[in-house]
N, C-alpha and C positions, 0 to 999 in steps of 0.2 A: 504493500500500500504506500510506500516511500515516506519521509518525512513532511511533515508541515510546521509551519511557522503558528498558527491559531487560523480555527475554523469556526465549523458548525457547531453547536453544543453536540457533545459527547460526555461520557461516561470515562471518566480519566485515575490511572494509580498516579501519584508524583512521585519520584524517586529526591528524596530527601535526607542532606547530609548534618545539616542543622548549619551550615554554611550561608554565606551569602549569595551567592547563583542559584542555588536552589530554591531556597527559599523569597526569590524573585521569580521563578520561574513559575513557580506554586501561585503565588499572588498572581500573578501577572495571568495563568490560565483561568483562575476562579473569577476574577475580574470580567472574563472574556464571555461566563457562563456557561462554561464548563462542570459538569458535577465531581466533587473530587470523593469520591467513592473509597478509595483509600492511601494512604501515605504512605511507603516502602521504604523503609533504611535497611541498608546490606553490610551490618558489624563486622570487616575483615579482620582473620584473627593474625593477621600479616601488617606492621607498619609501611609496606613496602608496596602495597596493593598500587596494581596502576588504573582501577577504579575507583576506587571507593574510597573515603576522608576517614581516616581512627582519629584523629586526637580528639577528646575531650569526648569523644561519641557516645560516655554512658550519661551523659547531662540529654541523651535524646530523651530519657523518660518521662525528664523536667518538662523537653518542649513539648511532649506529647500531652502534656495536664494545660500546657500553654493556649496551643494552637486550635483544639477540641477535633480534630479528624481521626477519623480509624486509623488507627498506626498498625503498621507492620513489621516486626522484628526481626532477622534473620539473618544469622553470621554465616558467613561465607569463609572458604575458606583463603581469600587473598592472593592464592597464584593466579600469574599471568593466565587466562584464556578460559583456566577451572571456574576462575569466578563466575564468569559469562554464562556460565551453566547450571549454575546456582539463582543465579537470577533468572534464567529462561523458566526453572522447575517453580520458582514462586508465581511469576508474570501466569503461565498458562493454568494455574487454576482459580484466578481469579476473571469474574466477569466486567471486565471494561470494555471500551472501545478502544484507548488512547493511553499512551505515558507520554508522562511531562518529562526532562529531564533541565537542567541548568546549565549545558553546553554552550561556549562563547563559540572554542576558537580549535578546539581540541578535535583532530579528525582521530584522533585513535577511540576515544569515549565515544562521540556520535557516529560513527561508523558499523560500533560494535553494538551498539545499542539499536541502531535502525536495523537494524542482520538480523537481530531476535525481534526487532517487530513484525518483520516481512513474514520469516518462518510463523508468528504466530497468530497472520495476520490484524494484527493491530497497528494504529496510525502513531508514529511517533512526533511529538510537538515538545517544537525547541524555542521556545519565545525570544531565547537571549541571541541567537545563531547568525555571527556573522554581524550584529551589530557594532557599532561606537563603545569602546568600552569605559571609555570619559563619559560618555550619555549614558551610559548604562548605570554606572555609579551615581551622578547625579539623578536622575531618576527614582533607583533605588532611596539615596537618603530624601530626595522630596517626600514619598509616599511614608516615611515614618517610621522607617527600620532602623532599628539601632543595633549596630555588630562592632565586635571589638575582634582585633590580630590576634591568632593562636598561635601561629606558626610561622615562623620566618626561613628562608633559604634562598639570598640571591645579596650579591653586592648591593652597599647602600641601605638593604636594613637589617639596624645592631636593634642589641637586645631592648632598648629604650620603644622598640613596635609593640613588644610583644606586650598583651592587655590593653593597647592603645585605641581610641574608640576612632571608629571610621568616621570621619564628618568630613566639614568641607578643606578646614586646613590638612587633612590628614588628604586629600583625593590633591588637594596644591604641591602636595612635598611628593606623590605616588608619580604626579605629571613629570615631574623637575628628576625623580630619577628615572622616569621613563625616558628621557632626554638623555641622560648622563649615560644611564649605563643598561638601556633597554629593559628594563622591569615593565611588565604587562601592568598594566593600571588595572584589572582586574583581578590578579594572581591567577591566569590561567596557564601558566608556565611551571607553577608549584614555586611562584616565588615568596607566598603567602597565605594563610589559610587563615577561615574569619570564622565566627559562632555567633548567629543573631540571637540578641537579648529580649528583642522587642518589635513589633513592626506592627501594620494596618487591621495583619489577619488575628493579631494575637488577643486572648479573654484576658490573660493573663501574663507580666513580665517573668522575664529569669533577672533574681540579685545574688551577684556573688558577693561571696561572702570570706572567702580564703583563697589567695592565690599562689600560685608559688613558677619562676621564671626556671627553666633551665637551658643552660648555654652551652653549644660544641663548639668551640672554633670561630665557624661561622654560617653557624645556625641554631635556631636552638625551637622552643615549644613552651607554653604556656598549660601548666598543669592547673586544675578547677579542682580543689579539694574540698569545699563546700561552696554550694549553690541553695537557695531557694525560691518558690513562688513569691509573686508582691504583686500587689496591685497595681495597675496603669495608669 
């Protein structure tokens, strides 16, 4: 059935990392009138997954009490190609028409993803695909999302990212090293990985409450050692 950018209403899973592309991706379908039937995270028990986001990913529980859509739980096992297979066995026994996914730029993730829509005849809808990703950020923070840096790995950002909250000075300095030393103003490169706290579709915020920075060299990740519900 190929991919699509947003259509006719359908009956759609989202694939949800608790990320910022995805959870644009989400909004941006439900917006369109789309029913979002159920939300899909794929837990890889691999740091290394070349699908799937791990850092911070047991706070999905949080955003599940957040968001209020049927979540889907389901660790995969993180190898290259295995995962793809893990995800095709959850995808076909659910009844949708359509997955959402948060693809910018990435032909290896949209690629693999639209291959198990075809086989299972379902429409795959990519809302971020190809766009501006200066528009796309801005965008994002107009509509009321608030995400902070989990994860850093590219020249240009030290550990002073990590827990840093995305807004407009933070999208001014993302521009200035896209300049410098080519960082995707998205992080779709894996040059940064975000955790939305709050946004449009949310009952409820995520507050944390304990954090703690750890650093390699030149990269490091943001560990969430307590979180909880708050009010909006």
């Amino acid at each position: 059935m190929g991919t699509i950018v947003l259509g006719d209403p359908m009956k759609i899973v989202s694939l949800l990392s608790g990320g910022k592309d995805s959870m644009h991706a989400l909004w941006l379908a439900e917006k369109e009138g789309h029913t979002v039937e159920n939300v899909l995270v794929m837990v890889p028990n691999r740091e290394d997954s070349w699908m799937y986001h791990r850092p911070n990913v047991k706070l999905i529980d949080l955003l599940s009490k957040c968001i209020g859509f049927p979540f889907i739980k389901v660790e995969t096992s993180g190898i290259r190609e295995e995962e793809l297979n893990d995800l095709k066995r959850v995808l076909e026994k659910l009844e949708v028409d359509g997955v959402v996914s948060g693809a910018i730029a990435s032909v290896y993730q949209k690629s693999r993803i639209d291959r198990i829509c075809n086989e299972l005849g379902l429409k795959s809808i990519t809302p971020l695909w190809g766009r501006n990703p200066l528009e796309l950020l801005r965008e994002f923070l107009a509509a009321g999302f608030e995400a902070i840096v989990t994860k850093v790995s590219a020249e240009g950002l030290d550990e002073n990212w990590l827990g840093r909250k995305l807004d407009s000075q933070a999208m001014r300095d993302l521009l200035e090293l896209n300049r410098r030393y080519g960082v995707h103003i998205s992080g779709e490169g894996g040059e940064y990985e975000s955790l939305v706290l709050n946004g449009p579709i949310f009952k409820k915020r995520i507050e944390l409450l304990e954090v703690k920075r750890l650093w390699h060299g030149t990269s490091g990740h943001l560990i969430i050692k307590q979180a909880k519900l708050a009010e909006r």
